[in-house]
Each structure stands twice: as structure tokens, then as C-alpha cells.
C-alpha positions as CSV (number, residue, x, y, z in Angstrom):
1,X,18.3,-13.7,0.8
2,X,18.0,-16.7,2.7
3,X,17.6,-14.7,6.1
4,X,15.1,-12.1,4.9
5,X,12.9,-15.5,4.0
6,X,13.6,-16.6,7.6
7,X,13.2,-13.1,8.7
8,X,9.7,-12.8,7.1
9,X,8.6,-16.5,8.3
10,X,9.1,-15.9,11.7
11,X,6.9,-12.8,11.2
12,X,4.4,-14.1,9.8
13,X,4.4,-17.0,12.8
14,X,4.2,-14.1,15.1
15,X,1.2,-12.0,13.8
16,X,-0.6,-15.6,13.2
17,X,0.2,-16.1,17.2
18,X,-1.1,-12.6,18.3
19,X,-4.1,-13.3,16.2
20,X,-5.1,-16.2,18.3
21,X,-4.3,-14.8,21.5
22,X,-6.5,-12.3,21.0
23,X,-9.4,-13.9,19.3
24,X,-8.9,-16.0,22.4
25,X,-9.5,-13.3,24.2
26,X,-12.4,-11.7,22.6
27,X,-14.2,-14.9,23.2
28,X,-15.2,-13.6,27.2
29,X,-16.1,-10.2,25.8
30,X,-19.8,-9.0,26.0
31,X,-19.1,-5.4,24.7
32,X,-20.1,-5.7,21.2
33,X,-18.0,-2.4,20.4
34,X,-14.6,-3.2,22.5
35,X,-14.9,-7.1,20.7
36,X,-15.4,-5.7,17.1
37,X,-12.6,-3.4,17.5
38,X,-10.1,-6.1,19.1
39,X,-11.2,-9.1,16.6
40,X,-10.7,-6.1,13.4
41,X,-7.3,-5.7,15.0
42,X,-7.1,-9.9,15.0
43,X,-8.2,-9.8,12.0
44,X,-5.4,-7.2,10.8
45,X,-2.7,-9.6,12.1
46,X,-4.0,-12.4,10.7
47,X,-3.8,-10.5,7.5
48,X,-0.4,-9.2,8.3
49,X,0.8,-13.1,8.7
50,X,-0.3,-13.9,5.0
51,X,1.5,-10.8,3.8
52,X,4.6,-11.8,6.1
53,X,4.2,-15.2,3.9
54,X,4.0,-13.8,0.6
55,X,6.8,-11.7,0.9
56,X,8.9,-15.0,2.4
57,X,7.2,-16.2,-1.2
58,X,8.8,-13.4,-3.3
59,X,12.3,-13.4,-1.8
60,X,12.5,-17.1,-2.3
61,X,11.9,-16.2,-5.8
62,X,8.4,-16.9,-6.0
63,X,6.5,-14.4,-8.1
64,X,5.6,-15.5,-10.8
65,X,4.6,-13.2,-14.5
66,X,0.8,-13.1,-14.7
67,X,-1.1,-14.1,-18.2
68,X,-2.5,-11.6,-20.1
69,X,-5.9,-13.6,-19.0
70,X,-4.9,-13.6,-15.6
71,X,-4.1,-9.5,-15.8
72,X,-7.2,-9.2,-17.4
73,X,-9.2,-11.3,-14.6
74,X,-7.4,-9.4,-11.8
75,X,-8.2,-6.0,-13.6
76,X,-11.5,-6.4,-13.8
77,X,-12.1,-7.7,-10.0
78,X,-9.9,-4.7,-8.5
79,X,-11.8,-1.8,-10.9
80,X,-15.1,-3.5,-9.3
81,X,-13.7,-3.2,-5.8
82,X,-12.1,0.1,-6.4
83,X,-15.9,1.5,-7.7
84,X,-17.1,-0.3,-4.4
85,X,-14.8,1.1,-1.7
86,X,-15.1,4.8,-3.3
87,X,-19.1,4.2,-2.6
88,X,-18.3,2.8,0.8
89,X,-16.5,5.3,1.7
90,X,-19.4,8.0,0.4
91,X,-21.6,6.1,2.9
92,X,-18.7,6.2,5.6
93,X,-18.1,9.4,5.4
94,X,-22.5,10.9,5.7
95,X,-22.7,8.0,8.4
96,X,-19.9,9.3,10.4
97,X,-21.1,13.0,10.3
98,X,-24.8,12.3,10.9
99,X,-23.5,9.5,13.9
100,X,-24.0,11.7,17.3
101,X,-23.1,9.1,19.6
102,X,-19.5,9.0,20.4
103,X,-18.8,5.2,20.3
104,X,-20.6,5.5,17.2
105,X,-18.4,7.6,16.0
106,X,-15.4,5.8,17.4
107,X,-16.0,2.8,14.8
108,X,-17.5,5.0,11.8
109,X,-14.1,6.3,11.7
110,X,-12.5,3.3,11.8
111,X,-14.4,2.0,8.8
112,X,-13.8,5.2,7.1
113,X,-9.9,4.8,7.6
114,X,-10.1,1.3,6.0
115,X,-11.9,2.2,3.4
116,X,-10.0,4.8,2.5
117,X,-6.6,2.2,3.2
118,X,-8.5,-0.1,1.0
119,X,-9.3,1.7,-1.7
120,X,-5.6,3.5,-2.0
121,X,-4.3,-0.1,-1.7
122,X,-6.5,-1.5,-4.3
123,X,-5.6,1.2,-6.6
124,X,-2.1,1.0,-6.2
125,X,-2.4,-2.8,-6.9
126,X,-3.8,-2.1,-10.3
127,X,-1.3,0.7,-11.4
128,X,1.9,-0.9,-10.3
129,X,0.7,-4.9,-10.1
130,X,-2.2,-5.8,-12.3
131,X,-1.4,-3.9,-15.5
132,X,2.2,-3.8,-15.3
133,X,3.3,-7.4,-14.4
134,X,1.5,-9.0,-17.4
135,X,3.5,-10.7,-19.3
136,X,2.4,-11.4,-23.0
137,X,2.6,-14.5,-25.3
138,X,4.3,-12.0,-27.6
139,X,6.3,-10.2,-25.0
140,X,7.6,-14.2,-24.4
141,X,8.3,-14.8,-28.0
142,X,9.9,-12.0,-28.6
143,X,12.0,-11.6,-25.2
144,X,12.9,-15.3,-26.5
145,X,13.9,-14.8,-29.7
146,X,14.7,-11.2,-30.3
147,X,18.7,-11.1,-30.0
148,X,18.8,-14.8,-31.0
149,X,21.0,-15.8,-33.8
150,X,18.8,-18.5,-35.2
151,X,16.1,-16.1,-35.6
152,X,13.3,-18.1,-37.0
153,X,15.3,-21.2,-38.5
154,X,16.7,-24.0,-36.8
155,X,20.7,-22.9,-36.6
156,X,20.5,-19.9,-38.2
């Protein structure tokens, strides 16, 4: 396990790297399209790096149960976002087919592919994360003492 944290550290050191290099880069640029393409892709690896970090997180053993309140918090945020990147992607998708210039088009598509990346990542997060990870005061008690032998006095 220890070498998959390693493994996931260096990883996230590298995509932190490339992200400098080339928002170092991007700097010197005067194309306002070729920079917001190249800084979206520095921007990727910087997000790349934190995932590469959470993951070194998780295999140290680091994830810890959510709260019902903090399900319920997390919930709520991703159903707002979810409702938000299905719109965004509405408005994408008629600004990509009513765009007639090709660099236009270029980076309309690119937002629509996020979008749509977001919005499949953001529902997957609430399926399988969000309201399955919470972990209930009751869920504790009763994980606790279910199969206990003292079950509700002190030694039995």
C-alpha cells in the first residue's frame, strides 16, 4: 500500500510541475484562443495533482464516513450543480450549432465536452459518494452494539 501512496505522490508532484511549466508558458502568449486552451489544459493538471493527492489520501487510509449533515450538505450542493451543468450544456450545445466561425467552434466544443464530463461526474459523485457513504448516528450505534454481548447493560 505503501508504494501506491508513493506512486500517487509522485503523480501528483508531476501534474503540479506540468501545470507550471505551462502556465509559464502561456504568460508570452497573445492568442487569446491558443492561451485559453493551453491554461484549461494547465488547469486540468493542476486538477489532476489534487486528485493524484486524494487518492495518496485514501490509500493511506484516509477517507473518512461522512455525517448524515455532511451527506445532506454535499447532496444538496451537487443536485444544484447537476441542474446547472444540464443548463450549461443546453446553452453549449445552441451556441456551438449557431457558432460559424471555426475557432469558435473549436472551444464551444470544448466547453460542451466538459460540461458534459462535469455533469456525468457530478452525478456519479451523488449516486455512488454522497448518498451512499453516509454514515448514520444509528447506523454507528447499532454497528456498535448489535452483536455485542452486553447489549444495553454494562457486562451483560
Amino acid at each position: 500500500m505503501e508504494d501506491l501512496v508513493k506512486l500517487f505522490e509522485e503523480y501528483s508532484k508531476l501534474e503540479k510541475e506540468y501545470h507550471e511549466e505551462l502556465k509559464s508558458i502561456t504568460s508570452k502568449f497573445r492568442h487569446p484562443l491558443l492561451k485559453a486552451l493551453i491554461e484549461g489544459i494547465a488547469q486540468d493538471s493542476l486538477k489532476h495533482s489534487l486528485m493524484y493527492r486524494a487518492l495518496a489520501e485514501i490509500a493511506r487510509g484516509g477517507l473518512p464516513f461522512l455525517t448524515e449533515e455532511e451527506a445532506e450538505y454535499i447532496r444538496s450542493g451537487i443536485t444544484k450543480h447537476i441542474q446547472t451543468e444540464a443548463k450549461m450544456i443546453e446553452e453549449a450545445k445552441r451556441l456551438l450549432d449557431d457558432a460559424k466561425e471555426p475557432y469558435s467552434k473549436l472551444i464551444l466544443a470544448a466547453i460542451l465536452d466538459d460540461e458534459r464530463r462535469h455533469h456525468a461526474l457530478l452525478v456519479d459523485v451523488h449516486e455512488k459518494i454522497a448518498v451512499k457513504e453516509k454514515f448514520s448516528e444509528e447506523a454507528l450505534w447499532d454497528a456498535v452494539w448489535r452483536d455485542s454481548p452486553w447489549h444495553g447493560t454494562p457486562g451483560g
